[in-house]
C-alpha positions as CSV (number, residue, x, y, z in Angstrom):
1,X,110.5,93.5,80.4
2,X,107.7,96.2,79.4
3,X,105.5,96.1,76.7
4,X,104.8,92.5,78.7
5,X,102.4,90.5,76.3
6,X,99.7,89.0,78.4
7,X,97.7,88.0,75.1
8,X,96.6,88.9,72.2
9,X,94.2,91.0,73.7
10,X,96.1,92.3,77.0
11,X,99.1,93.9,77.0
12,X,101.2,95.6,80.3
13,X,103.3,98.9,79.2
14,X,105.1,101.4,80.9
15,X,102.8,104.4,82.0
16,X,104.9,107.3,80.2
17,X,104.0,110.8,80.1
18,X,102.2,110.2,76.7
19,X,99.6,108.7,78.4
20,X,99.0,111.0,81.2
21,X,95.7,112.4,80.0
22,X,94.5,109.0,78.7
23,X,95.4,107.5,82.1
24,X,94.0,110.3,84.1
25,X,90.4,110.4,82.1
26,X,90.9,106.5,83.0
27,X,90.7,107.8,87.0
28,X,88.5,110.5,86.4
29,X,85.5,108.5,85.3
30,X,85.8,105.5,88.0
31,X,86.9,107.5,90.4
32,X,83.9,106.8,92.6
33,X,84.5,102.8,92.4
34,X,88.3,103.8,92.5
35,X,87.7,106.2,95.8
36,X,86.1,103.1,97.7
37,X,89.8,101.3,98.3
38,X,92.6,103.5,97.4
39,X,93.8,106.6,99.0
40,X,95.5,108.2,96.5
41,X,92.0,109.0,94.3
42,X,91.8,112.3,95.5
43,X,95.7,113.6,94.9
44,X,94.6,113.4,91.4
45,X,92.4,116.1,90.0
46,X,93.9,117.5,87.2
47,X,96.5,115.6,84.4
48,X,99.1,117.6,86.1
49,X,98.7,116.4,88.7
50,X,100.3,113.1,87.6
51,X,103.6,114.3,86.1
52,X,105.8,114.1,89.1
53,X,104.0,110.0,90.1
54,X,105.0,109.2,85.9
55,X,108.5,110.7,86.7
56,X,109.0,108.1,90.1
57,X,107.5,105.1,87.9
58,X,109.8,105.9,85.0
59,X,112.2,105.7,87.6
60,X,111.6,102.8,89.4
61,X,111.6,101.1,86.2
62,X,115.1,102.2,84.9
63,X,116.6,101.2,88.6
64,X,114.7,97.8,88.3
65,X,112.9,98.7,91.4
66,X,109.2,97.7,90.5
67,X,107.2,99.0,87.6
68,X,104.0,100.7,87.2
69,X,102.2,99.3,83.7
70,X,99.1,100.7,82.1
71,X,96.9,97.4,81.2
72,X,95.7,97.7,77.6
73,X,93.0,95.4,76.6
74,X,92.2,95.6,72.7
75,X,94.2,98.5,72.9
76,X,92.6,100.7,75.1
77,X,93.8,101.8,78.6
78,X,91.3,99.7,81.4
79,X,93.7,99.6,84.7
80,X,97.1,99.4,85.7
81,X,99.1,96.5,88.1
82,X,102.2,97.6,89.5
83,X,104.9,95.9,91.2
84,X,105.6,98.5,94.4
85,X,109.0,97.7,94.5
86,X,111.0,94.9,94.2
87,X,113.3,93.6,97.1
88,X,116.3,91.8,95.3
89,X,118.1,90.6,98.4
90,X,115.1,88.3,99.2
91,X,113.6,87.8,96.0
92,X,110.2,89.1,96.6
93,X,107.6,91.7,95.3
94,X,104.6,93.5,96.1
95,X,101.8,93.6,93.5
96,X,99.1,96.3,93.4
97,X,96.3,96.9,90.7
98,X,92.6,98.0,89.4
99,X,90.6,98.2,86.8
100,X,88.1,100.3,84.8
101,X,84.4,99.2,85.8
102,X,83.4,98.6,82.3
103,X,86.5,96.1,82.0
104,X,85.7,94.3,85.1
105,X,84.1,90.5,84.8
106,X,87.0,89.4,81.7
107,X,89.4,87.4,83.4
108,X,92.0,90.7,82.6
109,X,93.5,91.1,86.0
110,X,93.9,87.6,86.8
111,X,94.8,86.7,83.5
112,X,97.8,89.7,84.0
113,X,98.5,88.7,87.4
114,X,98.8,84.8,85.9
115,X,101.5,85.5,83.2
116,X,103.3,88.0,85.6
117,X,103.9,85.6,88.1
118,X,105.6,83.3,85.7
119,X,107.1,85.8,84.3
120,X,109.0,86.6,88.0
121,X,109.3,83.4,89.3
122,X,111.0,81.8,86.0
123,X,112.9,85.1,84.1
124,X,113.3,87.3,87.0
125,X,114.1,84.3,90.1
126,X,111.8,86.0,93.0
127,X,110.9,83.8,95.5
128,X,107.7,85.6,96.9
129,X,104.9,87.5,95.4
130,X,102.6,89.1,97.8
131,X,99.2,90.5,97.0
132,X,97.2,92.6,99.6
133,X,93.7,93.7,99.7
134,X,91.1,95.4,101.8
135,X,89.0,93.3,103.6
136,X,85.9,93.9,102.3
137,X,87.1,94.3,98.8
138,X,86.0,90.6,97.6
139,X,87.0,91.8,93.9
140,X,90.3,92.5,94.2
141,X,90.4,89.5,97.0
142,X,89.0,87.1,93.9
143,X,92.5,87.8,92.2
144,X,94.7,86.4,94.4
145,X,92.3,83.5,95.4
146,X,91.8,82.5,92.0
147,X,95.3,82.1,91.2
148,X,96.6,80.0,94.3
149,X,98.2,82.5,96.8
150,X,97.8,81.4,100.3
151,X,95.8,83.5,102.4
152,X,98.5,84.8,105.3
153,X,95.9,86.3,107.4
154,X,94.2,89.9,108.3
155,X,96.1,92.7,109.7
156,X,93.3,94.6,111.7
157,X,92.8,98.2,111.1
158,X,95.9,98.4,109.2
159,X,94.9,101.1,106.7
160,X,93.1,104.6,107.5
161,X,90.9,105.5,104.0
162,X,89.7,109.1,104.0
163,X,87.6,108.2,107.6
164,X,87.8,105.1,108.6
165,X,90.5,101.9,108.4
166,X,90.2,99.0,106.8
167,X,91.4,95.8,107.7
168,X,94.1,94.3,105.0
169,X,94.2,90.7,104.0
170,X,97.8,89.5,103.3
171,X,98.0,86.9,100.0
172,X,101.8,85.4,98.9
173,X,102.6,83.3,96.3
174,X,105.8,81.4,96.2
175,X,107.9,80.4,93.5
176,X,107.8,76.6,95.0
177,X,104.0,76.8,95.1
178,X,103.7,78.0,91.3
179,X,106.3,75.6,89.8
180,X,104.1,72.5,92.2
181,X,100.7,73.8,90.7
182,X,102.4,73.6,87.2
183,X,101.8,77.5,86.9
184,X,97.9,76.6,86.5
């Protein structure tokens, strides 16, 4: 499925060790807007420090288990959105993702998010898509909201970051709901 054309100016490609110091300059200079929702930030000082996480994605992908896709917009590396795994007996997925600050404001994420939920509902045949989010992160929460997932509530203090926990809003999508709002 990967390179995934979005549009002509988005596309989704597999994060391959080519692209380790492009995608790790990516972290290093939003690593401070980055830091402020995901734990992982920190684990990543160095461009080494991302060969053995390129290895499992490049994995995952070969065992159709989820992917982990560098988003290209006008051909430059702004973000990623991964699928964290995907469960085949029930047909459902996890989706994960940020962006660059500088690309933030176009329409790239939920544009991605869009086309990759058709993509999975109608070539793939999942059933459910869910999206989760920090509380408090009204960004990343604008994704899902935009696009029609149902809000499935808020799991208190489900997620220690660095020194405190966050409460994590749950967001699905279903294929019934996506084929009834004629994919938007």
């Amino acid at each position: 499925m990967l390179p995934f054309k979005v549009n002509d100016s988005i596309q989704l490609k597999l994060i391959q060790s080519q692209d380790r110091d492009e995608l790790y300059s990516l972290i290093d200079e939003n690593r401070v807007i980055l830091r402020e929702w995901l734990l992982w930030v920190d684990k990543r000082q160095s461009p080494e420090d991302l060969d053995t996480v390129i290895e499992m994605w490049t994995r995952n992908y070969e065992e159709r288990n989820g992917f982990d896709a560098g988003v290209w917009y006008n051909q430059e590396l702004v973000g990623m959105v991964g699928l964290h795994y995907i469960d085949w007996k029930n047909k459902a997925t996890s989706i994960g993702y940020f962006l660059s600050e500088s690309a933030q404001g176009k329409g790239i994420i939920t544009t991605s998010i869009q086309k990759l939920s058709t993509y999975l509902f109608n070539e793939l045949k999942l059933n459910r898509i869910v999206i989760q989010c920090a509380e408090n992160n009204n960004k990343s929460r604008s994704i899902p909201e935009k696009i029609g997932f149902k809000n499935e509530g808020t799991s208190r203090q489900a997620q220690w970051l660095y020194d405190h926990y966050e409460n994590i809003v749950t967001y699905s999508l279903l294929s019934s709901d996506w084929q009834e709002e004629g994919s938007k």
